[in-house]
C-alpha positions as CSV (number, residue, x, y, z in Angstrom):
1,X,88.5,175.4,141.0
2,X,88.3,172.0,142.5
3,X,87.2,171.6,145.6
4,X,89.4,169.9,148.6
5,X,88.2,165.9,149.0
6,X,86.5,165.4,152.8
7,X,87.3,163.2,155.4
8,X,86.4,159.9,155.1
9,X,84.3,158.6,157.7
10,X,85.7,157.1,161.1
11,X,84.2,156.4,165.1
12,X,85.5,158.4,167.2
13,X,86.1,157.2,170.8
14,X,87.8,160.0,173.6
15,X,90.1,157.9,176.1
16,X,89.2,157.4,179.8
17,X,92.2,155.8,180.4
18,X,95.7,154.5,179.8
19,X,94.1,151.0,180.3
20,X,91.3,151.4,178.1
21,X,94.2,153.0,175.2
22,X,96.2,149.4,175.6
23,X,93.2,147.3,175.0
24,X,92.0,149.0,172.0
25,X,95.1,149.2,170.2
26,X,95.3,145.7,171.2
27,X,92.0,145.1,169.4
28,X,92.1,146.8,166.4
29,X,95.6,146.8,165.1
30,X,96.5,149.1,162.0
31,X,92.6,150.1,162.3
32,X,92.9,152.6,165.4
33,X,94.6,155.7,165.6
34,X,95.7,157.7,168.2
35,X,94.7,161.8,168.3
36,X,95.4,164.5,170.3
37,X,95.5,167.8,168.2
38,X,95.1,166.2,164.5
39,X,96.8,169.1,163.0
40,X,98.9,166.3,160.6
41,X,96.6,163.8,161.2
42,X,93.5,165.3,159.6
43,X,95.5,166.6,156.6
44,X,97.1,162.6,155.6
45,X,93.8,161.3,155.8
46,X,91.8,163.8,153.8
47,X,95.1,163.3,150.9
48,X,95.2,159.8,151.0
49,X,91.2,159.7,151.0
50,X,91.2,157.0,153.1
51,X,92.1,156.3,156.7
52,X,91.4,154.3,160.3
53,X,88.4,153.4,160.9
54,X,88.6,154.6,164.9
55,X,90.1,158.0,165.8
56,X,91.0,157.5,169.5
57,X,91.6,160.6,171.8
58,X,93.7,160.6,174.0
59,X,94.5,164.6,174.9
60,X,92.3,164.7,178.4
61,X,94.2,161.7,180.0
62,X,96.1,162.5,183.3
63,X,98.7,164.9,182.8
64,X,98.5,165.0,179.0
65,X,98.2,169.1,178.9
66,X,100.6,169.7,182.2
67,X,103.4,171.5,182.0
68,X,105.4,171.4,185.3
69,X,108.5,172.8,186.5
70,X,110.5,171.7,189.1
71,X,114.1,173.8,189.9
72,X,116.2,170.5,190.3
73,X,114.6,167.9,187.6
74,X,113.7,170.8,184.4
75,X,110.6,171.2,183.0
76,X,108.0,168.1,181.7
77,X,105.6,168.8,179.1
78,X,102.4,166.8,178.8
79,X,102.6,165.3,175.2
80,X,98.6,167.0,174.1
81,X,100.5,170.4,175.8
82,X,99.4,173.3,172.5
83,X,102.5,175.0,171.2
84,X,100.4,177.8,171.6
85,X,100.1,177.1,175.6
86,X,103.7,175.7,175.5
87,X,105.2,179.3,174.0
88,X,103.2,181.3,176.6
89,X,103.9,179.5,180.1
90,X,106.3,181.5,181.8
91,X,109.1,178.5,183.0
92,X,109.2,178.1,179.2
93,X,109.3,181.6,178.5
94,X,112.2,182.3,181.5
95,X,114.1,179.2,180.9
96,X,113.8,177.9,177.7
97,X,113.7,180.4,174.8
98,X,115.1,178.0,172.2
99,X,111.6,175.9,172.7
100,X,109.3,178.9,172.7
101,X,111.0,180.2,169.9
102,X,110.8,177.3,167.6
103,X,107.2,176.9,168.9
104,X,106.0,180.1,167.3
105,X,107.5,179.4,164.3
106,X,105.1,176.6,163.1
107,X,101.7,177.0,161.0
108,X,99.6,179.9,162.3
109,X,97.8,181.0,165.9
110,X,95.1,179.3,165.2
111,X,96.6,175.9,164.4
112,X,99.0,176.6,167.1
113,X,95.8,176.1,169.6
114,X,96.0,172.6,168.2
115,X,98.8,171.8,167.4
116,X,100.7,169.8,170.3
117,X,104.5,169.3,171.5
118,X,104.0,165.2,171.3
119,X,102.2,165.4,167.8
120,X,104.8,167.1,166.3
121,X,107.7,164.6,167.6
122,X,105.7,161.6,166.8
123,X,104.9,162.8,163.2
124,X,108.2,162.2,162.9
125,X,109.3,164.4,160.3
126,X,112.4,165.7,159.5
127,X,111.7,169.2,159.0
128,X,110.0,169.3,162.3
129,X,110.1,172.7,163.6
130,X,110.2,171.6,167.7
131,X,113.1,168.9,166.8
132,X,116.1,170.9,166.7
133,X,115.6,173.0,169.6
134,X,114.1,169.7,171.8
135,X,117.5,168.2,170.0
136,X,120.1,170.9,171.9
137,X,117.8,171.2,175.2
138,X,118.8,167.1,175.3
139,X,114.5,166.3,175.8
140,X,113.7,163.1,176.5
141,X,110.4,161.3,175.9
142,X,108.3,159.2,178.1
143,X,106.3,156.4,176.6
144,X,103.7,154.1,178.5
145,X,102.7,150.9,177.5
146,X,100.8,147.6,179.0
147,X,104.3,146.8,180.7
148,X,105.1,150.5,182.6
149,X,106.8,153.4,181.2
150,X,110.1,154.0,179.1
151,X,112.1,156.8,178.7
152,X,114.0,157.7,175.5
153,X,116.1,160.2,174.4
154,X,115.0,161.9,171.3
155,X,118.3,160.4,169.1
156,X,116.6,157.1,170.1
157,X,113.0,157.3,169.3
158,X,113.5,159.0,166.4
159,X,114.2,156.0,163.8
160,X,113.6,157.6,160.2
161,X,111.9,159.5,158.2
162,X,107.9,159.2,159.6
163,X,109.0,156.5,162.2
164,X,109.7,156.3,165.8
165,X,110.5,153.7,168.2
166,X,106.9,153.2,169.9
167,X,105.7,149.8,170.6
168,X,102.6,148.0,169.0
169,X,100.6,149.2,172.4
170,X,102.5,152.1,173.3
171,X,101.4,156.1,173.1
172,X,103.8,159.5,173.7
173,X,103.1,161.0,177.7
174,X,105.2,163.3,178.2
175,X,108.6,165.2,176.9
176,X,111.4,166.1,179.9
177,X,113.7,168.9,179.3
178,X,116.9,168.9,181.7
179,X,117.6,172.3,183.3
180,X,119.8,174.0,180.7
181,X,123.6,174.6,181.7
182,X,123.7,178.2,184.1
183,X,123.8,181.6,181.3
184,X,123.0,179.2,178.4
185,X,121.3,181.4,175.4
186,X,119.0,179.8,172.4
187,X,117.8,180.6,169.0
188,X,115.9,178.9,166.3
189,X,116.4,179.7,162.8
190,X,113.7,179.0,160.1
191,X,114.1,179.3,156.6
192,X,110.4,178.8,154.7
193,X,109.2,179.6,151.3
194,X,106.9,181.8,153.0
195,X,107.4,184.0,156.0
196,X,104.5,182.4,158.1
197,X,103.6,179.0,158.5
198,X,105.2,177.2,156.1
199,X,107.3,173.9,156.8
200,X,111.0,174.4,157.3
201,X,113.2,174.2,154.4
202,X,116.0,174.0,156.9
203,X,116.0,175.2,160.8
204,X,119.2,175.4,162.7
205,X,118.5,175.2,166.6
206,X,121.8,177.0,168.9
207,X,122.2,176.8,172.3
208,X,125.6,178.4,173.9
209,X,126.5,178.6,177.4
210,X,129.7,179.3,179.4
211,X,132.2,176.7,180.7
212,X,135.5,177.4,181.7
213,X,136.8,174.5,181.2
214,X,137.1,174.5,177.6
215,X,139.6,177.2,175.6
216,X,136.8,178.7,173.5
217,X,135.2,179.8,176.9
218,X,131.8,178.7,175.3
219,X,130.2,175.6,174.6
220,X,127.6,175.3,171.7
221,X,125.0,172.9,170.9
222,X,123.3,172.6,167.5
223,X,120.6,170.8,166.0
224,X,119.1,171.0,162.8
225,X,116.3,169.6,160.5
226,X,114.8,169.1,156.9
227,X,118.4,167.9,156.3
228,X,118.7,164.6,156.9
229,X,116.5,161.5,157.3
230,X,115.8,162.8,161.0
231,X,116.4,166.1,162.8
232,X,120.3,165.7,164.3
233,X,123.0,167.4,166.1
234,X,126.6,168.0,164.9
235,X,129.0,167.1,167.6
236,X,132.0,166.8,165.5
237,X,131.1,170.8,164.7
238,X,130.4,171.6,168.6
239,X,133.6,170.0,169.2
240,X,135.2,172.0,167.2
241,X,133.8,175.3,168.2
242,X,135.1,174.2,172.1
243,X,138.8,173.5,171.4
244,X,140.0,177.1,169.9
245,X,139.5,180.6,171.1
246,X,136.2,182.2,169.1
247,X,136.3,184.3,166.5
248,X,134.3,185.3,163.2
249,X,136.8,182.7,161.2
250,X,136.4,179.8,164.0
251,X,132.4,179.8,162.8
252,X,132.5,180.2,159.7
253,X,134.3,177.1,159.7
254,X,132.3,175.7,161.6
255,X,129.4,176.2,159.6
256,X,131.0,175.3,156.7
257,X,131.3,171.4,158.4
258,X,127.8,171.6,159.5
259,X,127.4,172.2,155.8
260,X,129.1,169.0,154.7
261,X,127.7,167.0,157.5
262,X,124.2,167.8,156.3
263,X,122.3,165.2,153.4
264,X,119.2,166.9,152.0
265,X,117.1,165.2,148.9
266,X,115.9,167.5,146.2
267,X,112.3,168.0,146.4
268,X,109.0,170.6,145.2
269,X,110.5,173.1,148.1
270,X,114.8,173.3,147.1
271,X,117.3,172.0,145.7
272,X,119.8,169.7,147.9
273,X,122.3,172.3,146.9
274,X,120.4,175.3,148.0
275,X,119.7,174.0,151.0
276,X,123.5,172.9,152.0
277,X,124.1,176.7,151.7
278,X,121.5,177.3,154.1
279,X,122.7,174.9,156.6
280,X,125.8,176.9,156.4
281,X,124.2,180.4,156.6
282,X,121.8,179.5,159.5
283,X,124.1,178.0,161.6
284,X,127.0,180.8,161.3
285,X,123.9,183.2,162.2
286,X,122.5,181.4,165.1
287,X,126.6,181.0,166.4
288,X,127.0,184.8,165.9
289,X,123.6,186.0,167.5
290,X,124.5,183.5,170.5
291,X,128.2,184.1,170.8
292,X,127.0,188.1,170.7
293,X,124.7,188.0,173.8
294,X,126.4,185.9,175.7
295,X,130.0,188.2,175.5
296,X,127.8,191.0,176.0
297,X,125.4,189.8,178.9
């Protein structure tokens, strides 16, 4: 059996502040990285075999692991907040089940306890497991840079595949989640090659809530991943799913043009075909299990 290649060899400098993070990246250019659990960053540089010469940490800056939760502005989560500490604090737990439940879905515990909220949105990868639910919770993300702080919406800094919209000199704070509308219900949907901590194949995010001011009686959000060159939502589909009294044939139809929205490429893990169909069968799942609890709640 071969054994796995190493890291190469880098410095390693932990940030003392949002100052001292502008002036380095300043100064070293494509040379410097920034860290704050690693979990994707460790694993490109031991398969490329090569890699920055600086690791810079930026985790323990102010209000990097805060999560806060305030009644009237939602809840903000630092960007080095662990999924594992996001999926366990109770505003998350109470008000957001979407987030939590996409958070448990990726890797394993233990890389959980590393794995952060920022990291995963900055990877920038479109089978992200946190994008879809972020996507239908409408998150916004808070960047800081030599010239003060910008705030994006995720549809925004989310560019391509691998890229964002961060400046040269900028870094990730913080993401801001909205109070969700009044009786709204979430699910994430993960389909894997493995049960466990494997990368989506596809993940449908729902998110339904009353309004009375539509004829379906229900408004729905959806996002999904692994589908296109970034996670997305369908509004054409949550459009449709507003105008019409709901029934079993309503979203099956509107799967089915969630279906032919969606633009996977083959690769090692599925077929584009295979995974069309799954857009499809997620998303008529998540729109059942939500439309369920919320006529029955």
């Amino acid at each position: 059996m071969l054994a796995r290649p190493g890291l190469p060899e880098f410095d390693y400098i932990k940030a003392e502040s949002s100052q001292q993070v502008f002036k380095l990246l300043a100064e070293k250019g494509s040379d410097l990285k920034l860290m704050m659990g690693g979990t994707d960053l460790f694993v490109q540089i031991r398969d490329k075999g090569e890699g920055p010469g600086i690791l810079l940490d930026i985790k323990d800056l102010p209000g990097m692991q805060e999560i806060t939760f305030d009644k009237k502005k939602g809840l903000k989560v630092g960007a080095a907040v662990s999924l594992n500490n996001l999926f366990r604090h109770p505003d998350s737990v109470k008000y957001y089940q979407v987030l939590c439940e996409a958070a448990n879905t990726v890797g394993n515990y233990q890389l959980r306890n590393r794995a952060t909220l920022g990291g995963n949105i900055c990877n920038a990868s479109p089978s992200a497991d946190m994008a879809p639910a972020a996507l239908v919770l409408e998150g916004e993300v808070s960047l800081s840079g030599p010239d003060g702080e910008r705030v994006l919406t995720l549809e925004q800094f989310w560019v391509g595949p691998g890229k964002t919209a961060l400046k040269e000199y900028e870094f990730l704070t913080a993401v801001h989640f909205p109070n969700p509308p009044s009786g709204a219900v979430g699910r994430y949907l993960k389909l894997g090659r493995s049960k466990m901590g494997d990368l989506a194949i596809v993940g449908v995010a729902v998110l339904g809530y009353p309004d009375s001011e539509v004829p379906a009686g229900i408004r729905f959000r959806i996002g999904i991943n692994s589908t296109a060159p970034t996670a997305y939502r369908v509004p054409r589909v949550e459009e449709l799913l507003a105008q019409s009294p709901l029934n079993d044939e309503l979203l099956r139809q509107a799967s089915e043009e969630a279906m032919k929205i969606s633009a996977p490429i083959e690769d090692v893990r599925a077929t584009a075909l295979y995974q069309k169909k799954m857009v499809n069968n997620l998303t008529f799942k998540g729109l059942k299990e939500v439309w369920s609890q919320l006529i029955n709640s």
